[in-house]
C-alpha positions as a printed Julia matrix, in Angstrom:
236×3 Matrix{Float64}:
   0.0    0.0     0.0
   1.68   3.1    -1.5
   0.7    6.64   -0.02
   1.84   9.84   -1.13
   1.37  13.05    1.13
   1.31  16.55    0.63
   1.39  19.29    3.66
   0.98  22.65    3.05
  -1.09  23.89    5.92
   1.6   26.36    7.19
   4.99  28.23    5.76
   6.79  24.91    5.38
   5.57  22.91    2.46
   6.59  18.76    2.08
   5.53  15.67    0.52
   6.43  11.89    1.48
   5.78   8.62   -0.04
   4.97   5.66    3.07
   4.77   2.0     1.88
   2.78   0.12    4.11
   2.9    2.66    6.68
   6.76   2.93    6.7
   8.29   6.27    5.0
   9.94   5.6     1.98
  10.96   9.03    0.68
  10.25  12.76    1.77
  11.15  15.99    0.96
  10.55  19.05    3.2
  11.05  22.87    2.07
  10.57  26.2     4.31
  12.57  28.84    2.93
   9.31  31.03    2.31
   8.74  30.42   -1.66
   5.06  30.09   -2.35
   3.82  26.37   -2.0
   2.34  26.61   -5.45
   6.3   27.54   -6.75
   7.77  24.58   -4.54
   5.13  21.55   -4.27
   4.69  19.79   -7.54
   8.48  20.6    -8.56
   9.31  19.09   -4.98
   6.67  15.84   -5.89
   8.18  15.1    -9.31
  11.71  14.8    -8.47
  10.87  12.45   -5.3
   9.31  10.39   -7.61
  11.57  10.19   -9.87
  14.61   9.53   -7.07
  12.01   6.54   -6.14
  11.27   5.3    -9.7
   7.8    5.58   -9.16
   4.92   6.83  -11.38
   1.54   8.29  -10.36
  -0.06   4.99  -11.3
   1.9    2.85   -8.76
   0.48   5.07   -5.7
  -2.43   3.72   -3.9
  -4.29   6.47   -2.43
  -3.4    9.97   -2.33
  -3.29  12.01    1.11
  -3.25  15.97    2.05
  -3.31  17.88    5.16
  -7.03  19.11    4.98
  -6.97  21.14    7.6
  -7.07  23.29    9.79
  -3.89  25.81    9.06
  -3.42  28.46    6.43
  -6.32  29.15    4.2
  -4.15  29.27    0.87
  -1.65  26.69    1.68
  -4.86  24.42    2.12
  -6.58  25.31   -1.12
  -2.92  24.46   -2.69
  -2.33  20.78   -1.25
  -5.89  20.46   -1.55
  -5.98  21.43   -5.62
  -2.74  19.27   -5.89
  -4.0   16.31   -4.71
  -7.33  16.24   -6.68
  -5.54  17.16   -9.82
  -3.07  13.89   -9.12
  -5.76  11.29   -7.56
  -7.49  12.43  -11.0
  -5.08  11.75  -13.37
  -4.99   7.94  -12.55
  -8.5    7.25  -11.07
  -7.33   6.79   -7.28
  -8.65   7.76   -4.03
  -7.79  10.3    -1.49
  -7.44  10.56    2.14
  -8.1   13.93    4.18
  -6.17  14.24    7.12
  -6.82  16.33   10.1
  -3.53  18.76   10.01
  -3.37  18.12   13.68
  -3.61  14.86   14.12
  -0.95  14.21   11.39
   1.36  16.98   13.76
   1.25  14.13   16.39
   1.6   11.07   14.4
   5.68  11.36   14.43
   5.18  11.31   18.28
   3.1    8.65   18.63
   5.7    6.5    20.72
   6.0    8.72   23.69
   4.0    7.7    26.74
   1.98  11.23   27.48
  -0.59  13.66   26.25
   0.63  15.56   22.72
  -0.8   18.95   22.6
  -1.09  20.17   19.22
  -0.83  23.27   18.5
  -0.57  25.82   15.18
  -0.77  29.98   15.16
  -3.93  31.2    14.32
  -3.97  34.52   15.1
  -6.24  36.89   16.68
  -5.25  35.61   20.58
  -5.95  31.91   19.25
  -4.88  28.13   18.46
  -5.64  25.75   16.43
  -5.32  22.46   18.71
  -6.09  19.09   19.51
  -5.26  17.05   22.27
  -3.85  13.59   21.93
  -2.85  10.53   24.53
  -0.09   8.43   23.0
   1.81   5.23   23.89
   2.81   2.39   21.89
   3.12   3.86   18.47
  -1.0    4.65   18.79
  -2.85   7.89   19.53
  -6.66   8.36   21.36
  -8.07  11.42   20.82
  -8.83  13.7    23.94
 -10.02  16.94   22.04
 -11.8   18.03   18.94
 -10.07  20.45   16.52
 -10.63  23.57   17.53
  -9.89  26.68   17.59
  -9.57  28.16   21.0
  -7.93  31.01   22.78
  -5.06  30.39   24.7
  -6.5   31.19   28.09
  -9.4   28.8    27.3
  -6.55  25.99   26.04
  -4.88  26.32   29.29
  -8.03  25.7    31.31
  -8.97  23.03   29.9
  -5.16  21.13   29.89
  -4.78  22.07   33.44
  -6.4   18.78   34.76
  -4.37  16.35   33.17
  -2.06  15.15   35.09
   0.7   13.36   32.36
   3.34  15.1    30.51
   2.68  17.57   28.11
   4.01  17.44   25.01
   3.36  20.31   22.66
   4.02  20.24   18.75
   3.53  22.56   15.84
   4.41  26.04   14.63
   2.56  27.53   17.72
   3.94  25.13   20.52
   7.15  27.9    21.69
   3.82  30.25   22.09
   1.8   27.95   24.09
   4.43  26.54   25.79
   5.88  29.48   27.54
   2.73  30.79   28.2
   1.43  27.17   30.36
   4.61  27.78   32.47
   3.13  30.78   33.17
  -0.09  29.26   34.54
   2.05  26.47   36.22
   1.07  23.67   33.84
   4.03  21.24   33.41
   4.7   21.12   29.52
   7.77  20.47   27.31
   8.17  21.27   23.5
   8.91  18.3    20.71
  11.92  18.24   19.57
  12.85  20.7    16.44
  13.17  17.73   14.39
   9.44  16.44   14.85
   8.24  19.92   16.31
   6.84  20.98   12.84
   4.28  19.94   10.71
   5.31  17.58    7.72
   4.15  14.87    5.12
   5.43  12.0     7.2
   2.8   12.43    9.53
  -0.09  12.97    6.87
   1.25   9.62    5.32
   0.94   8.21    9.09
  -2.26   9.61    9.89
  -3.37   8.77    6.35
  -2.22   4.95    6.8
  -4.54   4.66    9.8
  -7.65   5.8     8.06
  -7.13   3.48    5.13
  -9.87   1.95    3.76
 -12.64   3.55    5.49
 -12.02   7.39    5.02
 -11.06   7.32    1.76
 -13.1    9.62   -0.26
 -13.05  10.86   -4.06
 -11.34  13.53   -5.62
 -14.64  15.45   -5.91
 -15.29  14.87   -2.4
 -11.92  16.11   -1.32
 -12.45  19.76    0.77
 -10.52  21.78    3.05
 -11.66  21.76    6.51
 -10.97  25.72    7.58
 -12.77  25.38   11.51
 -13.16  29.35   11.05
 -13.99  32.12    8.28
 -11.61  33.77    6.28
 -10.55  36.99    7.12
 -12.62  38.17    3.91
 -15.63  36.71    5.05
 -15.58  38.15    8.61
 -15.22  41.5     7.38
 -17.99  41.06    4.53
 -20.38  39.63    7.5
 -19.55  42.68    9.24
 -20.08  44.88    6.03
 -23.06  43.06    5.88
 -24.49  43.82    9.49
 -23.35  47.76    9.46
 -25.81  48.2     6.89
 -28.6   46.0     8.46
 -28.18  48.61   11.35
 -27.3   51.86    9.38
């Protein structure tokens, strides 16, 4: 069972190729070039280092989301257009849960989380052990106050990955919750963990290209400010 990945829900963009659940190939690029400059130039020459086509992958798989609304639409586009072109199916991955797949084998709780702006995470809360995860929390988007109320009552270590883990870590110390960041190495989001995450839904989340759609948790900046276009004039 061949997988390739594509994450490009935040400023580092990567793809990987897992066989059977083990990672065959990867390549991993943040030097801040556009994802839709760096991706499929990135895919292609993997491939080509593996000798593989497009037709020997089984299933295609994408960080859906949450994370950057344009780095989503891009993996997202990438993937349908290459699932198309040989009549395979695709697997949408939650963007955290594939952040905690590479830490899978600690014994603890893995708190993802990503920057989303505005005083807020995007997170999900994991327990691990044994190369498995259970989830603990939804994917959410939460403030950090509100994060650090509801973490407080667990009582194993803390283990906090993704682009907004130095953020949330420092600021649990603060509150006096025990927490340590991931390494650098595994600390950031990457196609190894879509492929891992991806490996444990097969068969039974695999949908269609034309199925495939990001999964944003909040509205665009554009659409908040419309709405609020929208209900100035209601009032005016």
């Amino acid at each position: 069972m061949k997988i390739l990945a594509l994450e490009t829900s935040a400023k580092a963009a990567s793809c990987a190729v897992l066989d059977g659940g083990i990672p065959a190939a990867t390549s991993w690029q943040c030097t801040g070039l556009t994802h839709s400059r760096t991706l499929l130039p990135m895919v292609q020459d993997m491939l080509r280092n593996c000798e593989l086509s497009l037709a020997d992958i089984d299933a295609f798989a994408v960080a859906a989301g949450p994370g950057s609304f344009t780095g989503l639409r891009i993996g997202i586009a990438a993937v349908k257009g290459l699932a198309w072109a040989v009549d395979k199916p695709c697997l949408p991955v939650s963007t955290l849960e594939a952040m905690a797949w590479p830490l899978a084998h600690l014994e603890g709780i893995i708190v993802c989380a990503m920057d989303a702006r505005r005083q807020q995470i995007y997170n999900a809360v994991f327990q691990s052990g044994n190369g498995s995860l259970s989830r603990l929390r939804p994917d959410r988007a939460i403030s950090l106050e509100d994060a650090a109320g509801d973490l407080a009552p667990l009582d194993l270590p803390l283990t906090i990955v993704g682009d907004g883990a130095p953020l949330c870590c420092g600021f649990f110390q603060q509150k006096g919750i025990p927490c340590r960041l991931a390494p650098p190495h595994l600390r950031q989001q990457s196609a190894i963990g879509v492929g891992m995450a991806a490996a444990n839904l097969w068969p039974n989340g695999a949908v269609s290209p034309q199925e495939l759609t990001p999964v944003y948790l909040r509205l665009s900046q554009a659409e908040r400010e419309r709405l609020a276009r929208e209900g100035s004039h209601t009032f005016s």
